[in-house]
C-alpha positions in Angstrom: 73.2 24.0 -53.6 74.3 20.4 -53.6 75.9 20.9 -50.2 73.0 22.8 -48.7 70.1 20.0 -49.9 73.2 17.3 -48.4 73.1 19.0 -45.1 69.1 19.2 -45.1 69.4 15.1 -46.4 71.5 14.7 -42.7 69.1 17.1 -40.6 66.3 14.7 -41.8 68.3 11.4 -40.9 69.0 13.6 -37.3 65.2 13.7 -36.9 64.4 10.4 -38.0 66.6 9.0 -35.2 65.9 11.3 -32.3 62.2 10.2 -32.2 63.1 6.9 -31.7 65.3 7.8 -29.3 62.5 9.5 -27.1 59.8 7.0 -28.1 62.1 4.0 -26.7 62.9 5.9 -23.6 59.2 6.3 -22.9 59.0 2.7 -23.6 61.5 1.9 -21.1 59.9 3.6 -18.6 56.3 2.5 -19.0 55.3 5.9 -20.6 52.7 4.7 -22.9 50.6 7.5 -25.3 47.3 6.5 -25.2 46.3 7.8 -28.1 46.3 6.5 -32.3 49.3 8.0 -33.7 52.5 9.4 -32.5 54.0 12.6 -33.5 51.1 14.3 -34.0 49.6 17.4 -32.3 47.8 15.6 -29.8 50.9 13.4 -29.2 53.3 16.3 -28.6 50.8 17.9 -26.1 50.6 14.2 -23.9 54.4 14.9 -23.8 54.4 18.0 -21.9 52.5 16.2 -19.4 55.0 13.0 -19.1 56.4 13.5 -15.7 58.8 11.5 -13.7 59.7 11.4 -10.4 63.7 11.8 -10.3 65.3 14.7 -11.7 67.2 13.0 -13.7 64.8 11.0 -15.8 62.9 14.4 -16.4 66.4 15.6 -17.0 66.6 13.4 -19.9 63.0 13.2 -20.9 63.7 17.0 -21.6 66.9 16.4 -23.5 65.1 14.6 -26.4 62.4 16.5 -26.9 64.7 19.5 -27.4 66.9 17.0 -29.5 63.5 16.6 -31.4 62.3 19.8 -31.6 65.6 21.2 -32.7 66.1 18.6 -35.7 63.0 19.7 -36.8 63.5 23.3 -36.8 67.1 22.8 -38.7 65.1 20.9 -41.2 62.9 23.5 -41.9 65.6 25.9 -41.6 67.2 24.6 -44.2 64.6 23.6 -46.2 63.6 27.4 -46.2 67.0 28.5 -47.3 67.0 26.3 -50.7 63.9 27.9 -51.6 65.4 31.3 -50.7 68.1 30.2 -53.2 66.6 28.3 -55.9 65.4 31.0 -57.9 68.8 32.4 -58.3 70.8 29.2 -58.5 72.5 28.4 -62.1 70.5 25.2 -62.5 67.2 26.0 -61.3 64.9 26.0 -65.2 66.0 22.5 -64.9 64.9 21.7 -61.1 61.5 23.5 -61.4 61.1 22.0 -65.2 57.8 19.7 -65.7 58.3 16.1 -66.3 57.1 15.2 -69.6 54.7 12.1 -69.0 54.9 9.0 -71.1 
């Protein structure tokens, strides 16, 4: 289990950079979202509209939102799979135990 949540701990750092990543290419290419907050619905449908003219910046433009989208989906991949396991893993009474408060 310790190396399953350690892999899920490096899919999330994966996703936390390729965001960035996209964001600052946007950025460099005057791609601005007009709207409140990033990364949310709304945001990720203003992305299938970004269009640029050369092939190649579209080329790229297509290569981190799939770097994105698949960071995401490992996360919850993996995320899914320690809750498949946790019931039957050795230490789980004390993961799922309450915390006594003060």
């Amino acid at each position: 289990m310790r190396d399953l949540v350690r892999a899920r701990a490096t899919a999330v750092r994966v996703a936390g950079k390729a965001r960035p990543h996209l964001q600052g290419f946007l950025l460099r290419h005057s791609r601005v979202y007009p709207g409140k907050k990033g990364w949310t619905k709304a945001f990720r449908r203003w992305l299938t509209t970004v269009r640029f003219t050369h092939p190649a910046q579209q080329i790229v433009l297509q290569d981190y939102i799939h770097a994105v989208t698949d960071a995401e989906a490992r996360v919850e991949r993996l995320t899914g799979r320690i809750a498949e396991l946790l019931p039957i893993w050795s230490l789980a009474p004390v993961v799922v135990a309450p915390v006594p408060m003060p």
